[in-house]
N, C-alpha and C positions, 0 to 999 in steps of 0.2 A: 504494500500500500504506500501509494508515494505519501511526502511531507504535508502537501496542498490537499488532497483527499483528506487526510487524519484530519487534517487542521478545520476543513469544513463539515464532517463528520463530527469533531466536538462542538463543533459552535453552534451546532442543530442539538445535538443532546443538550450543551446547557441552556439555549430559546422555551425547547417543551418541557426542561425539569430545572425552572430557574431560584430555587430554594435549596437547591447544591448551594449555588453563593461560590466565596473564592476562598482559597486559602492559601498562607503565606506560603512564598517559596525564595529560595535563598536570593539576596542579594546583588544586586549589580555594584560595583563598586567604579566611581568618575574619578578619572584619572588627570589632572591639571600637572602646569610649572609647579603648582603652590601647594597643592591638597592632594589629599584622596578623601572622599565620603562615599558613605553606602546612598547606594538610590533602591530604593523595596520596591519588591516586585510579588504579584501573585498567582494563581494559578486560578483558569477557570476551564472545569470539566480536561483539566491535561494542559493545557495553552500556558505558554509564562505570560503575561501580561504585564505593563505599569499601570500607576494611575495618571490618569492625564494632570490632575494638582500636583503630583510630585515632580513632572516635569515641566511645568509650567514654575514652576519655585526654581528647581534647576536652572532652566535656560533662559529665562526671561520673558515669556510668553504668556500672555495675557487673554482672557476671557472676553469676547466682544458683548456687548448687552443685545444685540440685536438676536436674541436667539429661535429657534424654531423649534419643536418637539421633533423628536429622533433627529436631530443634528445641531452640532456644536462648531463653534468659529473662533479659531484663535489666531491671534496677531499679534506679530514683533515688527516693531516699527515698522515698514512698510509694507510687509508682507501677508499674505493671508491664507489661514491653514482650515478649511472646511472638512470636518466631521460627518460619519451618517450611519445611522444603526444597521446594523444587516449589510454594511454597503464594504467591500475588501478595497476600494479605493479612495483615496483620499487627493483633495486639494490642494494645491498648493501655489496660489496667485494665479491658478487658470490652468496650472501644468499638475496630468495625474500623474497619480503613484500608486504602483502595488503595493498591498500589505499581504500577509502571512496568510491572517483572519480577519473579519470582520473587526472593528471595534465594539468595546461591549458598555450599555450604559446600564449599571444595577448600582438600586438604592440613590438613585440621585448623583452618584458619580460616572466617570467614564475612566474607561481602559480600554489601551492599545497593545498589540503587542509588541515586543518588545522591540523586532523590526523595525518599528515606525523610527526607532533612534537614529539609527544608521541610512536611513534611505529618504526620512523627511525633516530633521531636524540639520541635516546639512546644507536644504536647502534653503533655511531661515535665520540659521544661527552664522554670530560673524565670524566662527574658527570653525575650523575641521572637527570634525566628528567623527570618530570610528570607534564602531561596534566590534567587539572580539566576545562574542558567541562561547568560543571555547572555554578562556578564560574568566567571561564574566566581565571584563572591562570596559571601562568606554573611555576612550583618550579624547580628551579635549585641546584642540591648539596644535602648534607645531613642535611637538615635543619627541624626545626621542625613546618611544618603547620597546625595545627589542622582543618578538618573543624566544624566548626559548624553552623548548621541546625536548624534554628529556626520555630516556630507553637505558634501561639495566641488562646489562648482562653477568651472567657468572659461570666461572672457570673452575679447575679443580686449583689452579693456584692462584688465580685472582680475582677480582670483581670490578666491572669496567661500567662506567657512567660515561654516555653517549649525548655529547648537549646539541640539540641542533639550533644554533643561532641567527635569528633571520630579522632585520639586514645584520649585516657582519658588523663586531660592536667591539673594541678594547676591552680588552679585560685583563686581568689577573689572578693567579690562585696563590693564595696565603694560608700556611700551615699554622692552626694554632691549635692552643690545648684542647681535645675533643672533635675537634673538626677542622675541614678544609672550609675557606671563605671566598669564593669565586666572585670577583669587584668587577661591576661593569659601569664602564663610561658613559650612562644614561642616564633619564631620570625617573625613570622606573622600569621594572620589568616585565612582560604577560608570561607568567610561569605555565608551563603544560609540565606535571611530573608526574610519573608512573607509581605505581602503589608499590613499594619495594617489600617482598615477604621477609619474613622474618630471618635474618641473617648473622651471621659473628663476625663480620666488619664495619656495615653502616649501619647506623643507628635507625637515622630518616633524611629527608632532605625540608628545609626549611627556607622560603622567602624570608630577606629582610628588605624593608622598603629604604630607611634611610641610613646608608645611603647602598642604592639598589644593590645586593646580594645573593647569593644563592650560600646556603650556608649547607657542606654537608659531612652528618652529622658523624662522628665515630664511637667504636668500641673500643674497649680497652685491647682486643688482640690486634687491632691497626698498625704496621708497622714502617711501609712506606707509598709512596705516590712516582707514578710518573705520568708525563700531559701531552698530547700532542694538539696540534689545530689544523687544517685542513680549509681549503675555499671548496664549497659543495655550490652546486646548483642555484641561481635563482637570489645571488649577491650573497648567500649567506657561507656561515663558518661552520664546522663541525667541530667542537671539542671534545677529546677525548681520555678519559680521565682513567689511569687503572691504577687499582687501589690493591696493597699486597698487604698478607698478613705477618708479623713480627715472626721473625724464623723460631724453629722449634731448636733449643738446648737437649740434642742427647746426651745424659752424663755416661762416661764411659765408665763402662764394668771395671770395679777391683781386681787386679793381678787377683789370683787364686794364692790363699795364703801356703805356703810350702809343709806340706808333712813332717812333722819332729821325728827323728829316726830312732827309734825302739833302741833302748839298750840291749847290748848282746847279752845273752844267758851267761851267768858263771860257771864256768870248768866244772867241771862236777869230778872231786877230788876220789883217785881209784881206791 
């Protein structure tokens, strides 16, 4: 079932059973020069959705008074963003736009999905906008996010962490107590990391935001690192990290202590 079926598929289920209602689902997180905040997001009948006040608080976007029942009108300074129940296109100073789903109006408010960020808030807002789906992000401005995409592998003698970095980004890797600190020349980072099972070298892997990191985590039988970097496809880097464990101490076997040699028996006198 493609993505556009399901999508219209839900949005017919929650029309005829609209007392499902929405429920939370995890966060979108905006990504500026200056900030990150959470932007909330819900779920209706499966759909991520925002609410249109949250992104109207966000971006600057304003509620016009002229309203209609089943459609809403918003405008940022000159522009103007027409809403409509049941309707998967939207407005935008005369020019349409696809959405995902329909927009949804319950309880008096409205939600879009999450789409609408990436495909009509660029065409209103005065910076760049980009939606990273994967991640969860949304980068505002002309700022430099790299993502990076990480892949585990493991060996009988080592375990290798495979970053793929796109566009290709300075960095560094710094050994400190408990973990290695991978520094990238950005101002943030869109992390993709793999769920690492439970292992006797790396702990976990851990984003820091400031200032942009990938921190990752060690065990105490950690013992050494080495890194290579590679130019891969499509401007990006490949780094690649393998991580060995602290050699094993055989203690060598005691010499075997020597046998005491039996006194000879006494002559035994004729």
């Amino acid at each position: 079932m493609s993505h556009r079926l399901f999508s219209a598929l839900a949005f017919v289920l929650l029309a005829l059973n609209p007392a499902q209602g929405q429920t939370p689902d995890e966060p979108l997180t905006l990504v500026s020069r200056d900030a990150r905040q959470p932007l909330p997001t819900v779920s209706f009948g499966g759909l991520r959705m925002v609410a249109v006040s949250e992104l109207a608080l966000a971006f600057g976007l304003t509620v016009a008074d002229d309203q209609q029942p089943g459609r809403l009108i918003l405008t940022r300074d000159d522009q103007v963003v027409v809403l409509t129940v049941n309707e998967g296109l939207v407005s935008v100073s005369g020019r349409l736009v696809s959405l995902a789903s329909p927009p949804v109006e319950y309880e008096g408010a409205w939600y879009v999905p999450i789409d609408f960020i990436g495909r009509t808030l660029p065409l209103v807002y005065n910076e760049a906008v980009d939606l990273r789906r994967r991640s969860g992000l949304v980068v505002l401005g002309d700022i430099r996010v790299p993502q990076v995409v990480g892949r585990y592998q493991r060996t009988e003698s080592r375990q290798r962490l495979r970053l793929m970095i796109s566009p290709a980004t300075p960095h560094v890797i710094e050994e400190q107590p408990d973990q290695l600190l991978v520094q990238f020349e950005a101002d943030a980072l869109d992390l993709v990391l793999p769920d690492l099972a439970t292992n006797d070298l790396i702990a976990g892997l851990r984003g820091i935001d400031s200032p942009p990191a990938l921190a990752v985590e060690l065990r105490d039988t950690f013992g050494s690192f080495s890194a290579t970097s590679e130019a891969a496809i499509g401007g990006a880097t490949e780094l690649v990290i393998d991580i060995r464990p602290r050699p094993t101490t055989v203690r060598a076997a005691p010499p075997p202590i020597p046998a005491t040699p039996r006194p000879a028996d006494p002559a035994v006198a004729p």
